[in-house]
C-alpha positions in Angstrom: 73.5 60.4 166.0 72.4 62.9 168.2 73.6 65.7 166.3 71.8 64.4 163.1 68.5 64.4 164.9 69.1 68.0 166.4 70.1 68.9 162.7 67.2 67.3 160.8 64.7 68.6 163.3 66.4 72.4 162.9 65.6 71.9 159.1 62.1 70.9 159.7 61.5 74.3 161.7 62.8 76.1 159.0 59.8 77.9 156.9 60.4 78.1 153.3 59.0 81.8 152.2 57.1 81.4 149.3 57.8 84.7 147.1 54.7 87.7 146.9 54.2 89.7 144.3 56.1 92.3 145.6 58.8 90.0 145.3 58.4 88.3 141.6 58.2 92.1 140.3 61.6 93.1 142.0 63.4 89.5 140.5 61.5 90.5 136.9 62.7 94.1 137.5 66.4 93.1 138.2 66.3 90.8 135.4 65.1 93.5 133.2 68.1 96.1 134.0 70.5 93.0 133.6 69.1 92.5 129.6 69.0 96.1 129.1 72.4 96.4 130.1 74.0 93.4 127.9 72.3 95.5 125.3 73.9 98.3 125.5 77.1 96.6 126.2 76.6 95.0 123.0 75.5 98.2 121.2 78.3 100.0 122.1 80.8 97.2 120.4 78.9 97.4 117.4 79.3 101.0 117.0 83.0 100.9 117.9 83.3 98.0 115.3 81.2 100.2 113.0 83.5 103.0 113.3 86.5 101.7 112.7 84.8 99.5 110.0 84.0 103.0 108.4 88.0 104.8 108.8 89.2 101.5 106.6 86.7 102.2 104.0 87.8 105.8 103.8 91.4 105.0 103.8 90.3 102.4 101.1 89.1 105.5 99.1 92.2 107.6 99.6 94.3 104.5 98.2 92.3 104.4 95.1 92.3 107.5 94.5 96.0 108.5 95.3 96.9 105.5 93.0 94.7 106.8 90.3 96.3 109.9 90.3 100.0 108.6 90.6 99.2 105.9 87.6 97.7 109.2 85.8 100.3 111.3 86.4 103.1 108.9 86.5 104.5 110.8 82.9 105.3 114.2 84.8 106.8 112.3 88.1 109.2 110.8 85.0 110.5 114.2 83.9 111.6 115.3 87.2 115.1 114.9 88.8 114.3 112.3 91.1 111.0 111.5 90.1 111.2 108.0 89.9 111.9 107.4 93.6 109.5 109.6 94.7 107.0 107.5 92.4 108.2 104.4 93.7 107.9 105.2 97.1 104.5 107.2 96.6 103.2 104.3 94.6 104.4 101.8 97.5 102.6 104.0 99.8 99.6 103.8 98.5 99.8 100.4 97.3 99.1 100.8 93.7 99.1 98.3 91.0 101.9 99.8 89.2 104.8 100.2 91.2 107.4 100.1 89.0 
């Protein structure tokens, strides 16, 4: 029981500083950075996303137009010893509609 009252009584002496200026403008300051940060975090996945979001639609554009060509040119790749296979496999490769 004694200890309780030598412990309450320790609280009671304890101030409670109540913050300054000074004080609410470092808090806003450090909350500030810690925003700006997340931001740039999050700008920094968005251009990685937007980058690799940009390669597929080139690829996407190299496979049409390799298959364009192949379905074009698909006569000549016929004449040629071979041709066939190579047409099958380049039209595979691509991923053409036609790849027969």
């Amino acid at each position: 029981m004694l200890f309780l009252r030598q412990y309450s009584a320790k609280i009671c002496e304890l101030k409670v500083r109540q913050l300054d200026l000074f004080d609410i403008y470092i808090l806003n300051l450090m909350v500030t950075l810690a925003m700006f940060i997340v931001l740039l975090f999050r700008a920094w996945i968005e251009l990685k996303n937007y980058r690799l979001m940009w390669k597929e639609l080139e690829w996407r554009k190299t496979y049409d137009v390799a298959s364009r060509i192949l379905r074009a040119e698909r006569d000549l790749f016929m004449k040629v010893e071979g041709g066939e296979e190579l047409y099958n496999i380049l039209s595979e490769m691509f991923k053409t509609k036609e790849s027969k």
